[in-house]
C-alpha positions in Angstrom: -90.6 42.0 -29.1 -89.4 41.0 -25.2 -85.7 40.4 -24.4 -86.3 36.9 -24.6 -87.0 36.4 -28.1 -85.0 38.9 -29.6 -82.2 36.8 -27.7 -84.1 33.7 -29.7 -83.8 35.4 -33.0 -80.3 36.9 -32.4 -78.9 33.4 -31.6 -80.6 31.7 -35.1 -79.1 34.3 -37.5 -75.9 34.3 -35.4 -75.9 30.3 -36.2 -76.7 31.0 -39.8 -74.2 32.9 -40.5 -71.8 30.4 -39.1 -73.7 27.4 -40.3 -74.5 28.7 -43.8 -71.5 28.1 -46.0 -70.4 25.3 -43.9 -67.8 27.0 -41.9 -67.3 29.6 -39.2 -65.5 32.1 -40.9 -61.9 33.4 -39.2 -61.4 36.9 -38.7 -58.9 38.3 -40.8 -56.4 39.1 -37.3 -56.8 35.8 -35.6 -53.7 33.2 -36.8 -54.2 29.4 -36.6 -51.5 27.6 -34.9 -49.4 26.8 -37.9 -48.9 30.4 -38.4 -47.7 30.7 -35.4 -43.8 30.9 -34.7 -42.7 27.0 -33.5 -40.8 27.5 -30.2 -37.7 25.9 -29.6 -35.7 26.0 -26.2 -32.4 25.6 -25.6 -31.6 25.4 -22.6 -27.4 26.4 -21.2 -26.2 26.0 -17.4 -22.9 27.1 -16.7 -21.7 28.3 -13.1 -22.2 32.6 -13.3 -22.1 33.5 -9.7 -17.9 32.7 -8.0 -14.6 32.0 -8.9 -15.7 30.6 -12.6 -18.3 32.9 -13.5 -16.1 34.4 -16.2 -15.9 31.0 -17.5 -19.7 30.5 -17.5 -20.8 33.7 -18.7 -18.0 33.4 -21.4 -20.1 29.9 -22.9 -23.4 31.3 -22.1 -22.4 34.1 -24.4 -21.7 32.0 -27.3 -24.9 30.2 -26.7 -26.8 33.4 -26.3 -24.9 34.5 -29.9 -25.5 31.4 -31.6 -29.4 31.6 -30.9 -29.8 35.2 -31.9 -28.2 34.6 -35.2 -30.4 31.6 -35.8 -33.1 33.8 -35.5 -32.4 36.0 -38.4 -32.3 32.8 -40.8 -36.2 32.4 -40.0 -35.8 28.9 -40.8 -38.5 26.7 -41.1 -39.3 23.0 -39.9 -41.8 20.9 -40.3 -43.3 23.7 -42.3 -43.3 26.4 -39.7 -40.8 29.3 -39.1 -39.1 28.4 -35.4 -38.1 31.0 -33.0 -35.6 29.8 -30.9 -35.3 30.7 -27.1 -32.6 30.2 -24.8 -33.6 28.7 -21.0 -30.0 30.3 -18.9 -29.4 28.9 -15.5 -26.5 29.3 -12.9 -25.5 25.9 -11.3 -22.7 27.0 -9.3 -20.2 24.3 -10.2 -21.9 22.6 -7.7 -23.0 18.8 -8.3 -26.3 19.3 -6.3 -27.0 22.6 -8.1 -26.4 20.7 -11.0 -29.3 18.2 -11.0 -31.9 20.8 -9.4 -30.9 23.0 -12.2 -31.1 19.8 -15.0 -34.7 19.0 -13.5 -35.8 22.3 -13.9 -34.9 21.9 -17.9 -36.2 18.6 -17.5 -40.0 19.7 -16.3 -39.7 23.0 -18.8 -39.5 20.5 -21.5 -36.5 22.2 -23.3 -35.7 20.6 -27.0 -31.9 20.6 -26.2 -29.5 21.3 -23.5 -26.0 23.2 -24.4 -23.7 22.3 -21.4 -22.7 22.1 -18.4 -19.4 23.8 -18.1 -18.1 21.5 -15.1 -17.6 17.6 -15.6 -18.5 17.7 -11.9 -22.1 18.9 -12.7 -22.3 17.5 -16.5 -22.2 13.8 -15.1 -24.9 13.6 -12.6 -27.1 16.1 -15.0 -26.4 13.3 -18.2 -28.5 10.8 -16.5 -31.4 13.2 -15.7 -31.5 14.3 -19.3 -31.1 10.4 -20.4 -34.2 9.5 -18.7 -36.0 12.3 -20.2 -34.5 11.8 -23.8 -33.3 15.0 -24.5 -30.2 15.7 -26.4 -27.1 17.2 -24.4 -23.7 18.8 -25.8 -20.9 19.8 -23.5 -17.8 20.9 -23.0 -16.9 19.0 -20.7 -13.9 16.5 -20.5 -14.2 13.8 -18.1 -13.9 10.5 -20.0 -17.0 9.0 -18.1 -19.1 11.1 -19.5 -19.7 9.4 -23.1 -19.0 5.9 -21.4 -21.6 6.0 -19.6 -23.0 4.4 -23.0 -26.3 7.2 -23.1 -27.5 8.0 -26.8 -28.1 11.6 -25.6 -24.6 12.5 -24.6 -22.4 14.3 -26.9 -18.9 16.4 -27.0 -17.7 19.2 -28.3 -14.1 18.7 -27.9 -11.3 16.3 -26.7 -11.6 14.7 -23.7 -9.0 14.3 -20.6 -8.1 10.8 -21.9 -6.8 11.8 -25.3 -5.3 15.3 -23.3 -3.9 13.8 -20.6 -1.8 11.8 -23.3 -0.2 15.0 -25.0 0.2 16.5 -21.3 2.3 13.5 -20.6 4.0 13.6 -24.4 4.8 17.2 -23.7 6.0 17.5 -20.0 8.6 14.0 -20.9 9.4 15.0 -24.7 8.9 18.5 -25.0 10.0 19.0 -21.4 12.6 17.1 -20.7 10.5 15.9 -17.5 11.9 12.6 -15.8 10.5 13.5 -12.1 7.1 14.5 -12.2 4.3 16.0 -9.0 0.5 15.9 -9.6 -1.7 18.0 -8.0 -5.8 17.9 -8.2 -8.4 19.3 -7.2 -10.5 16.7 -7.1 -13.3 17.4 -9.2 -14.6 15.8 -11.5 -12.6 17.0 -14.1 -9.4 17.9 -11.8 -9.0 14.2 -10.7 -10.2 12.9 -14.0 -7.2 14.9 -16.1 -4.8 14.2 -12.6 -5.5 10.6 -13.0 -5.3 9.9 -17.0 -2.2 12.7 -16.7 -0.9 9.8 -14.1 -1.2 7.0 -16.4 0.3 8.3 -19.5 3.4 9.9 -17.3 4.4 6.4 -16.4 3.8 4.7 -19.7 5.4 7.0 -21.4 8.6 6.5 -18.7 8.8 8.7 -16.6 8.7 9.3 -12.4 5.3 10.5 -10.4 6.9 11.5 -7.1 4.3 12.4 -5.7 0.3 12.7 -6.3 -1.3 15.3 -3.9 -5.1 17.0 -3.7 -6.6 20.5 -3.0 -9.8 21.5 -3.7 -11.6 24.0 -6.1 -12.2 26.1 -3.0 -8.3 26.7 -1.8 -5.9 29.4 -2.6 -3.1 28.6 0.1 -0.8 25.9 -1.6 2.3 26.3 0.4 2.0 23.0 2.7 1.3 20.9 -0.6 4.1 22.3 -2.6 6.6 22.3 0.2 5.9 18.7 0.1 6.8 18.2 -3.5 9.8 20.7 -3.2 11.2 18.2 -1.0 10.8 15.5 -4.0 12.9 17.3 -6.2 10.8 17.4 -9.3 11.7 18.3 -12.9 7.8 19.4 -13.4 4.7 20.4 -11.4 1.5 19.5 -13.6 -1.6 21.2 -11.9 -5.2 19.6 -12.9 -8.1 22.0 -11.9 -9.3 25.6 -12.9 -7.7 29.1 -13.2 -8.4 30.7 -9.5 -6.2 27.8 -8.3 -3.7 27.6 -11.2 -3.0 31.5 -11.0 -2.1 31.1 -7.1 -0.3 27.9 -7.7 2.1 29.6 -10.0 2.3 32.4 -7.8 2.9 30.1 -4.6 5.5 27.7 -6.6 8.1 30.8 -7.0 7.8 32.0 -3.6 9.0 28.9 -2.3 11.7 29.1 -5.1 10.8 25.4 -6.7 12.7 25.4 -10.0 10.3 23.0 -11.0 8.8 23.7 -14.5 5.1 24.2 -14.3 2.1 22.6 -16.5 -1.5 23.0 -16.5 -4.5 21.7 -19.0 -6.7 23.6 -20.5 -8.7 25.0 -16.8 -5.4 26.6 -16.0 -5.0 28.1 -19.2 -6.9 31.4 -19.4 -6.1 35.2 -18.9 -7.8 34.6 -15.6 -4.9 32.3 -14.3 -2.0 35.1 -15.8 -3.4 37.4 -14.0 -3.9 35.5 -10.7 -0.7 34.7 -10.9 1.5 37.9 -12.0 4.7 37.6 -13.3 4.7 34.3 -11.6 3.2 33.0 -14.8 5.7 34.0 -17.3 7.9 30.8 -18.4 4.8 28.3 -17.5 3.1 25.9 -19.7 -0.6 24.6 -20.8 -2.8 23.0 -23.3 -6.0 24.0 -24.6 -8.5 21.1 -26.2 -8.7 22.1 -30.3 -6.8 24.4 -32.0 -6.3 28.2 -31.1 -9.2 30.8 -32.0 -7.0 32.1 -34.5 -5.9 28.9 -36.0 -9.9 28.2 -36.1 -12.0 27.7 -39.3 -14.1 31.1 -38.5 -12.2 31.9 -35.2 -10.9 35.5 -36.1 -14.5 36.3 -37.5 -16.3 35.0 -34.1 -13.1 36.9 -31.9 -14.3 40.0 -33.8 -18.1 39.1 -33.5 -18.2 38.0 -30.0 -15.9 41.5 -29.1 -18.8 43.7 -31.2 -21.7 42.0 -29.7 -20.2 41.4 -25.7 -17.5 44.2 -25.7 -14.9 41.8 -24.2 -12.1 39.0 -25.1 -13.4 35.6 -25.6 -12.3 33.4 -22.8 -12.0 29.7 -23.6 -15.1 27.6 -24.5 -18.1 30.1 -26.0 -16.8 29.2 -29.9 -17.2 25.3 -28.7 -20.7 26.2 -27.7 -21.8 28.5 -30.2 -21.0 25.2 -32.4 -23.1 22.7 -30.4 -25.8 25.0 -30.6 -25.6 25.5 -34.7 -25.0 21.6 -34.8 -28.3 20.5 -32.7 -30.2 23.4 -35.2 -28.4 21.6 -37.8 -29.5 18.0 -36.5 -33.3 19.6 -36.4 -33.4 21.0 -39.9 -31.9 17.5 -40.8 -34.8 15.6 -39.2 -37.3 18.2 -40.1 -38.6 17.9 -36.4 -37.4 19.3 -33.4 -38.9 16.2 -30.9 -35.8 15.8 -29.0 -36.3 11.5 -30.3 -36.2 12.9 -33.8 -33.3 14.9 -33.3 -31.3 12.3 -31.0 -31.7 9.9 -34.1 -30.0 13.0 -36.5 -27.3 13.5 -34.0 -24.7 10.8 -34.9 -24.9 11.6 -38.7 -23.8 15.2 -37.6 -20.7 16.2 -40.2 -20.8 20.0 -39.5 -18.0 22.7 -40.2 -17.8 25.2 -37.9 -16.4 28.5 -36.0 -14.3 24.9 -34.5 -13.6 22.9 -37.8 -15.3 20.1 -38.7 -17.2 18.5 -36.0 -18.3 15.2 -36.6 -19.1 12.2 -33.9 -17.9 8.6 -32.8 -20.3 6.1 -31.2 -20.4 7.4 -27.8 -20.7 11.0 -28.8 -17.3 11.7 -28.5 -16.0 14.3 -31.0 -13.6 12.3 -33.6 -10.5 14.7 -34.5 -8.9 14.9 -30.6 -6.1 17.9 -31.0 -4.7 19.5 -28.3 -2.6 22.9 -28.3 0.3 23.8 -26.6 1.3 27.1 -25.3 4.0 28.9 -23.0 2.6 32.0 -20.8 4.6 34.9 -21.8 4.0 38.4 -20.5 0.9 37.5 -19.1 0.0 36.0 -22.0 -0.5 31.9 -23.3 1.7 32.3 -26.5 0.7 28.9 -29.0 4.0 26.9 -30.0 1.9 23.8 -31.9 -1.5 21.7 -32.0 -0.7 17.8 -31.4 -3.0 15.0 -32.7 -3.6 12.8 -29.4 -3.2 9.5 -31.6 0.1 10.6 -32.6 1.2 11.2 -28.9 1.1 7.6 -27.7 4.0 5.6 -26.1 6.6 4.5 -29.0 4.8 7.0 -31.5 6.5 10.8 -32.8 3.8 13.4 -32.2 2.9 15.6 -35.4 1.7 18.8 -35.6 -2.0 19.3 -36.4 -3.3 20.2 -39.6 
C-alpha cells in the first residue's frame, strides 16, 4: 500500500472514531472552559514612587490582602470557581498619570477599580471609568467626586464636606479658636478640605484671617507663616498631606507662633510626627471613621496586616481591604461579575466590615459620616473622641460616636 492511501485509510478510521458515537471524545487532561478558574481583575492605583508612597503602598497592601484572602474562599459565580487578580499601578499623585494609568485599566478590561489614593487623580480617572462602566471605590474625599452624579462612583469614607464641619466644630468648640489661618496645598483634596474648612469656620462664628496656598511639592513655609504670625491667630488649620504637615509643625515653632495647630486626616499619620519632631507634640488632627482599634475587626486586621507586611498600618489600607470585600460581595450578590451586573448590586451594598457597617446613599457616598479626633503626643496621634458630622452643625451639640 503507497503513502497515499494508507493516508486515505488513516484519515476514514480517524473520522470513525470521532464520528461513530456521535461525539469527539475529550481526553481525560484537556478542561472545557467552565472548568476553568473565572478571572476577575481588580485593578488599585495609588502614588508608590515620592513623598506619599508610604501612603500608596499602605492601601495597595490592604487591596493586595483582601484579594489573597478571597482566594482561599474559592467562591464560585455564575457556577464557576473565580480567581481573583489584582492589576497595581503607580500614578504618582499626578493628575496626568492619573488618566494614563485609568486608561490602561480601561483597555485591560478590569472588573473593578479599588482607588485612587489622591482626589487630585480620582476625579479626572471617575470619568474615564464612567465611560467605560466599570465600578470604582475610593478613598478619596473631595465632595465633587460623588456629585458628579456617575452610577460608578462610590466611597469608602467621609468626605471633606461632612469633615471639614467637625474641623470647624473642633478648632471653635473644642478649641476655643476665634481667629483662624488656612493654609492649602491646592490639590484637589487640599483646597477642597481648605475651602469646606472655610465655610463651616465662619458659619459656625468665627474669624479666617487669612487664607494662604503652598503646594504638595514645598517644604519651606516660613514666608507663608510669617504672614499669618503677623495676623495673630488663635489656630493654624493646614489642609494637604504629611511631608508638608510634618514641616509645617516644625516651621510654626521656630518662628515661635503660639498658634494652636490643626490638620485633617493627610496630616495625621506617623509620617507627619516624625517630619516634624517634637514640633508635633501638643498638635491636633482628624482622621475620617473611627480609630483601628475602635474598628469592628480593626485590632484583628492591625495584627493581620503586621503578620502578613511586617509593618504598622498607616491610614487607609483597612478602608480598602473593605471596598474590595464589598465589590466581591456586590458580585456574589449579582451572581455575575460584568461590571453592569455588579454596578446594579452596588447601591443595595449593606456590608459589615474590618470598618463597620458600610452601606451607600444615592451618589455613592458612604452613609454613617464620623470623624475622629486626636492630639499628637510623643510622637504619637493619641484619640480623644469620634464625632457624627450631622451632629456638628451650626446651633447643634456634637455627640460622641457610637
Amino acid at each position: 500500500m503507497n503513502s497515499a492511501v494508507k493516508f486515505a485509510a488513516l484519515s476514514l478510521i480517524c473520522a470513525a472514531a470521532i464520528v461513530g458515537c456521535g461525539k469527539k471524545e475529550i481526553p481525560a487532561t484537556t478542561k472545557t472552559a467552565d472548568n476553568q478558574p473565572l478571572v476577575v481583575k481588580f485593578a488599585h492605583a495609588a502614588p508608590l514612587t515620592g513623598p506619599q508612597a508610604h501612603l500608596g503602598k499602605d492601601t495597595e497592601n490592604g487591596v493586595r490582602m483582601a484579594v489573597e484572602e478571597l482566594n482561599t474562599q474559592k467562591i464560585k459565580i455564575g457556577g464557576r470557581e473565580v480567581r481573583f487578580e489584582l492589576m497595581a499601578e503607580d500614578d504618582q499623585a499626578d493628575p496626568k498619570q492619573g488618566t494614563v494609568v485609568a486608561q490602561k485599566f480601561v483597555d485591560a478590561k478590569v472588573n473593578a477599580v479599588i482607588g485612587h489614593l489622591n482626589s487630585g487623580t480620582t476625579v479626572p480617572a471617575s470619568r474615564l471609568y464612567a465611560d467605560a462602566g466599570i465600578p470604582q471605590v475610593t478613598v478619596s474625599t473631595a465632595p465633587v467626586y460623588t456629585n458628579q452624579g456617575f452610577k460608578t462612583t462610590f466611597r469608602s469614607i467621609s468626605n471633606d464636606a461632612q469633615q471639614g464641619q467637625v474641623l470647624a466644630y473642633i478648632a471653635i468648640k473644642r478649641l476655643n479658636a476665634k481667629k483662624i489661618a488656612i493654609i492649602d496645598d491646592r490639590t484637589a483634596y487640599g483646597q477642597g478640605l481648605g475651602d469646606e474648612f472655610n465655610k463651616a469656620v465662619r458659619a459656625q462664628g468665627a474669624t479666617v484671617v487669612a487664607h494662604e496656598f503652598t503646594s504638595d511639592k514645598a517644604t519651606d513655609f516660613k514666608a507663608i507663616l510669617t504672614t499669618i504670625k503677623a495676623k495673630q491667630p488663635d489656630l493654624i488649620f493646614f489642609a494637604g498631606l504629611d511631608p508638608q504637615a510634618g514641616p509645617l509643625m516644625r516651621q510654626t515653632r521656630e518662628l515661635g507662633i503660639k498658634a494652636k495647630f490643626l490638620t485633617g486626616e493627610g496630616g495625621c499619620t506617623p509620617e507627619a510626627a516624625k517630619l516634624a519632631g517634637d514640633a508635633a507634640n501638643g498638635n491636633f488632627c482628624t482622621q475620617h471613621g473611627m480609630p483601628l482599634d475602635k474598628m469592628a475587626g480593626g485590632r484583628a486586621y492591625r495584627e493581620k496586616y503586621k503578620a502578613r507586611w511586617n509593618q504598622d498600618v498607616q491610614m487607609y489600607s483597612p478602608y480598602l481591604y473593605d471596598a474590595t470585600m464589598v465589590i466581591a460581595d456586590a458580585m456574589k450578590r449579582a451572581d455575575s461579575v460584568e461590571p453592569a451586573k455588579v454596578l446594579a448590586a452596588m447601591p443595595q451594598t449593606d456590608y459589615t466590615g474590618v470598618t463597620g457597617r458600610i452601606q451607600y446613599d444615592a451618589k455613592g457616598d458612604i452613609k454613617s459620616g464620623v470623624v475622629s479626633f486626636y492630639e499628637f503626643k510623643n510622637g504619637v496621634a493619641e484619640f480623644i473622641e469620634a464625632i457624627n458630622s450631622a451632629d456638628a452643625e451650626p446651633g447643634k451639640a456634637a455627640t460622641a460616636a457610637k
